[in-house]
C-alpha positions as CSV (number, residue, x, y, z in Angstrom):
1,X,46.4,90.7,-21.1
2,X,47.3,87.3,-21.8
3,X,48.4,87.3,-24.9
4,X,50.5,90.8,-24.3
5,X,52.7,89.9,-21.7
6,X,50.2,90.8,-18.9
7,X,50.1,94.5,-19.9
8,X,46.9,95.8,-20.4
9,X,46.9,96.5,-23.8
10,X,44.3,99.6,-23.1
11,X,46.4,101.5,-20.4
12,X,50.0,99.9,-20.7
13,X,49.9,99.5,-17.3
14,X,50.8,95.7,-16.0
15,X,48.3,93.4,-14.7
16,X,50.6,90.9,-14.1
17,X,54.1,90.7,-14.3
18,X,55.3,88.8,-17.8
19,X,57.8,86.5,-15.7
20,X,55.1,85.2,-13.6
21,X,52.9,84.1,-16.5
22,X,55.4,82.4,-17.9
23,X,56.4,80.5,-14.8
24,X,52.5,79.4,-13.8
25,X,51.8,78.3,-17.6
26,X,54.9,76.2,-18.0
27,X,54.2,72.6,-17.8
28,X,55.7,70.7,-15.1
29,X,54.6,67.7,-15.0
30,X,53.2,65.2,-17.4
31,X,49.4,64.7,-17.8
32,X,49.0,62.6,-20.7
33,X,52.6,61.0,-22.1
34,X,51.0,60.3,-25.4
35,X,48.6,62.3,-27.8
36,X,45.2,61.5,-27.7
37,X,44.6,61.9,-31.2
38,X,46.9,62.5,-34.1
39,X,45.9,66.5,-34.3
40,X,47.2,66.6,-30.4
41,X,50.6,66.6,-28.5
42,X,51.4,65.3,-25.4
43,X,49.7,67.3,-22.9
44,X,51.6,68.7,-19.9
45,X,50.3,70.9,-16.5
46,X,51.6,74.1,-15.1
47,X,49.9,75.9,-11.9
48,X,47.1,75.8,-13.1
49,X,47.5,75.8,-17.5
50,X,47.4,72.9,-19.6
51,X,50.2,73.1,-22.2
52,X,49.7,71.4,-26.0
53,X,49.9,71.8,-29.3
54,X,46.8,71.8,-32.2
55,X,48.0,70.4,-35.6
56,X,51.3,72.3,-34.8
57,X,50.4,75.0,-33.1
58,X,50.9,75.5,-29.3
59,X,48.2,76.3,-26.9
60,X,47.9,77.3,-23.2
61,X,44.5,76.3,-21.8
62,X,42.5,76.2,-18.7
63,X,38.9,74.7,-17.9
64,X,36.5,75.2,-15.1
65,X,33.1,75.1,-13.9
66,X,30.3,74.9,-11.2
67,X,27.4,72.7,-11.3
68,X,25.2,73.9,-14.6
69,X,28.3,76.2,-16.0
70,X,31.1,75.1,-18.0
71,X,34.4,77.2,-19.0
72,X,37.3,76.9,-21.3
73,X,39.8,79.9,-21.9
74,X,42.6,78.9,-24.6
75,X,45.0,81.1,-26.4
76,X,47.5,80.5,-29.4
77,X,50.6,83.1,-28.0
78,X,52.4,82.4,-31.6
79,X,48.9,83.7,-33.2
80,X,48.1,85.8,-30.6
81,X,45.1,84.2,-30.5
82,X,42.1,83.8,-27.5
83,X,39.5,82.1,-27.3
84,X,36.9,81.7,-24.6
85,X,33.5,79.5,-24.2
86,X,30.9,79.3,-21.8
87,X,28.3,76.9,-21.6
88,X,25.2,76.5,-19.2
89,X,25.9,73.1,-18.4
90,X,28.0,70.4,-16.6
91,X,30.6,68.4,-18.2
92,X,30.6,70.5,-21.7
93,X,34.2,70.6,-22.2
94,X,34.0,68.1,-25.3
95,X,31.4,70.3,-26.8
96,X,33.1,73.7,-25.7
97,X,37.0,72.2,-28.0
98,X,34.7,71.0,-30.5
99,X,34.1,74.5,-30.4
100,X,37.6,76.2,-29.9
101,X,39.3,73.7,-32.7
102,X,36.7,74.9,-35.4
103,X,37.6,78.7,-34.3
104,X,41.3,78.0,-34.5
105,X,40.9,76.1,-37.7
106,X,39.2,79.1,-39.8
107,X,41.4,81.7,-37.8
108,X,44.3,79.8,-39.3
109,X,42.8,78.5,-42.7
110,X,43.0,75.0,-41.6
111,X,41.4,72.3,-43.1
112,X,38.0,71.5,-41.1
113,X,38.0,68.1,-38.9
114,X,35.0,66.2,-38.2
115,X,33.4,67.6,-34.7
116,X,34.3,65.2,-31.9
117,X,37.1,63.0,-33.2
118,X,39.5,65.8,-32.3
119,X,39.6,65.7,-28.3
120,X,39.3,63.8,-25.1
121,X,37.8,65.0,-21.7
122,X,40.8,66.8,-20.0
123,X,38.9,65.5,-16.9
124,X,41.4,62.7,-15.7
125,X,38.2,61.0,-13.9
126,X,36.4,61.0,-17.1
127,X,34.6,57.7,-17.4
128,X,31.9,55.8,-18.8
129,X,30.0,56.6,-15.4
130,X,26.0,57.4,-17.2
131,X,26.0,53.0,-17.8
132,X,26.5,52.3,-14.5
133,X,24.1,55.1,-12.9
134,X,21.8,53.1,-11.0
135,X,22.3,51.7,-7.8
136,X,23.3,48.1,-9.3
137,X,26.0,46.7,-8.3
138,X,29.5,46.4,-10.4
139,X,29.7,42.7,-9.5
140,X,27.6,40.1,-10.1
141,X,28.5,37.8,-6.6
142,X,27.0,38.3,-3.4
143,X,28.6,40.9,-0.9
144,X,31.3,40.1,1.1
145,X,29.7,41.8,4.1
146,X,26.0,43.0,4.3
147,X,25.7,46.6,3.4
148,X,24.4,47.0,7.3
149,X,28.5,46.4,8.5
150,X,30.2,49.5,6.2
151,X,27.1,51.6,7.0
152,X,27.8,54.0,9.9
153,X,29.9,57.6,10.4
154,X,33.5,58.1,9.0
155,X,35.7,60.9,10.5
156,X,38.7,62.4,9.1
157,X,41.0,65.6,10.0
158,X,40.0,68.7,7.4
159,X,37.0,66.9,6.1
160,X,33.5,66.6,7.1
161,X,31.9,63.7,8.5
162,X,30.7,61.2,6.3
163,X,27.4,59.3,7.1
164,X,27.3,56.4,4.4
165,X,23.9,54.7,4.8
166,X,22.6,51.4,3.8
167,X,18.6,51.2,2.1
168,X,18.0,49.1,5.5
169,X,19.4,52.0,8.0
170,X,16.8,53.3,10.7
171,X,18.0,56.2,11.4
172,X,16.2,59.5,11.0
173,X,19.0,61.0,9.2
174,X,19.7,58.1,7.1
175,X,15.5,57.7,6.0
176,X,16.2,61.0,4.8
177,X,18.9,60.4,2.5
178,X,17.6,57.4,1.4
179,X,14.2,59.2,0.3
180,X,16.1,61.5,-2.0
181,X,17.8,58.8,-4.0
182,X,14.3,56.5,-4.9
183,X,13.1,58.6,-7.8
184,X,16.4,57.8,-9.5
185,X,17.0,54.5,-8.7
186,X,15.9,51.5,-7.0
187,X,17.4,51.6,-3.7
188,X,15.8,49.2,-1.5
189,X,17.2,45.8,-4.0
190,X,20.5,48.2,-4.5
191,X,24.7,47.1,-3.6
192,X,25.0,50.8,-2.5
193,X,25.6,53.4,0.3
194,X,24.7,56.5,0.6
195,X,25.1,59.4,1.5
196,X,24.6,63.5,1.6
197,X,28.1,65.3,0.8
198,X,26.9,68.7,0.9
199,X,29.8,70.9,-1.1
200,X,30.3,73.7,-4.1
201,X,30.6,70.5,-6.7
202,X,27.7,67.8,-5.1
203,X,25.2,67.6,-3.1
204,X,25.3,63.7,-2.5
205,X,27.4,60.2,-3.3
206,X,26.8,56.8,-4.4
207,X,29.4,53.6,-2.8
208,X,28.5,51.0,-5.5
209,X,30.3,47.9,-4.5
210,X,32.6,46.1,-6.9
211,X,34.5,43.0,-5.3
212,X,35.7,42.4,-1.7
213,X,35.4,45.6,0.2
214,X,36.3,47.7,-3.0
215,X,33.8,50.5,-3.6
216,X,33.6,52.9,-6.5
217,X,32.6,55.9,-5.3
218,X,30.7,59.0,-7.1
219,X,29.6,62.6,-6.6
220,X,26.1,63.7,-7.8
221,X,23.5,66.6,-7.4
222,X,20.0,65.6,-6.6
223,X,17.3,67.5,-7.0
224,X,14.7,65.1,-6.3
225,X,11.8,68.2,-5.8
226,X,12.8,69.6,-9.1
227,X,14.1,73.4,-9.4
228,X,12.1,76.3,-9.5
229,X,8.4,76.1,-10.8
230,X,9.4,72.6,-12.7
231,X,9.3,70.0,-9.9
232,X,10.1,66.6,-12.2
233,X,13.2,64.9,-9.9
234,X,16.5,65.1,-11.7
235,X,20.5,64.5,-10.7
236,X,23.6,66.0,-12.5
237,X,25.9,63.5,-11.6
238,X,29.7,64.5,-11.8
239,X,31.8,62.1,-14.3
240,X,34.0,60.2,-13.0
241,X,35.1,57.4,-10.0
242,X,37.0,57.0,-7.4
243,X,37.9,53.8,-5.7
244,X,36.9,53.2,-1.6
245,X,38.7,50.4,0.0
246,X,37.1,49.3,3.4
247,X,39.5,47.6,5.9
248,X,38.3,44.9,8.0
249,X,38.8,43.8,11.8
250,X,41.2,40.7,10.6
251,X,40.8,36.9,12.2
252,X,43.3,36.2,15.4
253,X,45.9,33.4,14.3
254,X,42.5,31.0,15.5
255,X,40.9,32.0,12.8
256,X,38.5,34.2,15.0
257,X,37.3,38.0,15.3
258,X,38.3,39.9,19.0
259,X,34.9,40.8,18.5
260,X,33.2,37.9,17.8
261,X,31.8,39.9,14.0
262,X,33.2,41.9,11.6
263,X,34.2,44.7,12.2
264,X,35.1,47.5,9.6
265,X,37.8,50.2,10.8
266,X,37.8,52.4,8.4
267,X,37.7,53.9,4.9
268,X,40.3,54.8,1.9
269,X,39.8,56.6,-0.8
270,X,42.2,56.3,-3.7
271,X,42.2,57.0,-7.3
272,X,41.5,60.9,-6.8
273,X,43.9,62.0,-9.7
274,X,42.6,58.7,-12.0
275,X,46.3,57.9,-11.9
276,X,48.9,55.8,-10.3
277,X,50.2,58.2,-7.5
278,X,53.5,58.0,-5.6
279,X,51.8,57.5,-2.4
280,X,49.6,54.0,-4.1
281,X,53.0,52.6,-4.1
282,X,54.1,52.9,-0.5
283,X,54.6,49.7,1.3
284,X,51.3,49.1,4.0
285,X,48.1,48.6,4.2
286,X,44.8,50.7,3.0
287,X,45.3,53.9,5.5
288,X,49.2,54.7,4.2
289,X,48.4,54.3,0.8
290,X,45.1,55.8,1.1
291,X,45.0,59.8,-0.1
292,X,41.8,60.4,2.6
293,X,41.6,57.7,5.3
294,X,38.7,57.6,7.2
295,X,38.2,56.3,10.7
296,X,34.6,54.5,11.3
297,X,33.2,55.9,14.9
């Protein structure tokens, strides 16, 4: 259907009319200005298509997933070629092109590259996150606060509470959480929060402090009971980081807190798209250039 015009090449009939493929798999905006190896183009995004071009040759391709399945549905429309791979895993799509380039290559009588020199993640929060998987800190000086002042509940309109909890919280809710991260790390000499995110793509996240009140935060699915009849602890941890920010109660002009401590306001979260955004560069403070601010209750 793709690859004729969205007619269904079996009854004629049309799935989809031709003019809106074309609109929702032309690019319109820019996801990586320069080729990330010499057999790609630059890379551009459509509503919901990734437009670029293999050794000369245009593609149209879209990626997906849940936790333990990974997809990749490519075509060539000047070859009227399609290709789709599934895989029963997370984060595959390296292996899956590695995959989809050898197909193209011997559809099209292409000399054969090497596996894996051809393609990088088109995850734009694809980073070296399995080194720094632990609970150790990304800095090697002392906190700026203890963990016990950023611990607490974060609200936000249209998401769902956070409860970020420190190894040394009380609470019955937070002993819980804690519990399910010590088979994977060692959380009571940890730099990091906590906490149960329960959603489609994790089940829990890490707040690994890095300088100042700078967190990197990152998703992950614990399964610290195992699955099924196999009940060895393991995580699928989702690649990639985004940055936290924690704002502060400020000193008066005496150099003093109203409060007499520190006291932390809130939380941003930046870095979402693993690019500079428009809204990064508005003038203020953490909350209007924050994409999700949260308020500490």
């Amino acid at each position: 259907m793709l690859l004729n015009g969205g007619i269904n090449p079996a009854t004629n009939a049309t799935v989809v009319p031709e003019s809106v493929i074309a609109e929702v798999t032309t690019a319109h905006t820019i996801i990586s200005g320069r080729a990330t190896s010499p057999e790609l183009s630059i890379s551009g995004y459509g509503m919901g298509w990734r437009r670029e071009s293999y050794r000369g040759y245009e593609t149209i391709q879209h990626g997906g997933g849940i936790p333990g399945i990974s997809t990749e549905v490519i075509f060539l429309p000047s070859k009227q070629l399609g290709i789709v791979v599934l895989a029963n895993a997370d984060q595959k799509d390296s292996a899956e092109f590695d995959i989809i380039y050898r197909i193209i290559e011997d559809f099209l009588n292409l000399e054969r590259k090497t596996p894996g020199t051809r393609h990088i993640s088109s995850d734009p929060l694809s980073v070296s996150f399995a080194k720094n998987a632990t609970g150790r800190s990304l800095s090697t000086r002392p906190l700026t606060l203890s963990l016990e002042h950023y611990a607490g509940t974060y609200i936000s309109p249209g998401y769902p509470n956070i409860t970020f909890c420190a190894p040394s919280s009380r609470s019955l809710d937070c002993r819980d959480v804690i519990k399910q991260f010590q088979p994977f790390e060692g959380v009571s000499v940890s730099s990091t929060l906590y906490a149960r995110i329960p959603s489609l793509w994790i089940s829990h996240g890490r707040l690994r402090w890095k300088e100042g009140h700078s967190f990197a935060l990152s998703g992950t699915n614990l399964f610290p009971h195992g699955y099924g009849s196999d009940e060895s602890p393991f995580e699928t941890w989702e690649a990639g980081e985004a940055t936290a920010e924690f704002v502060v109660e400020e000193a008066d002009s005496a150099g003093s807190l109203s409060s007499g401590i520190p006291r932390v306001i809130g939380l941003g979260i930046m870095d979402l798209s693993g690019e500079v955004t428009e809204r990064s560069r508005l003038p203020g403070g953490i909350e209007e250039r924050a994409e999700i601010w949260f308020t500490k209750v």
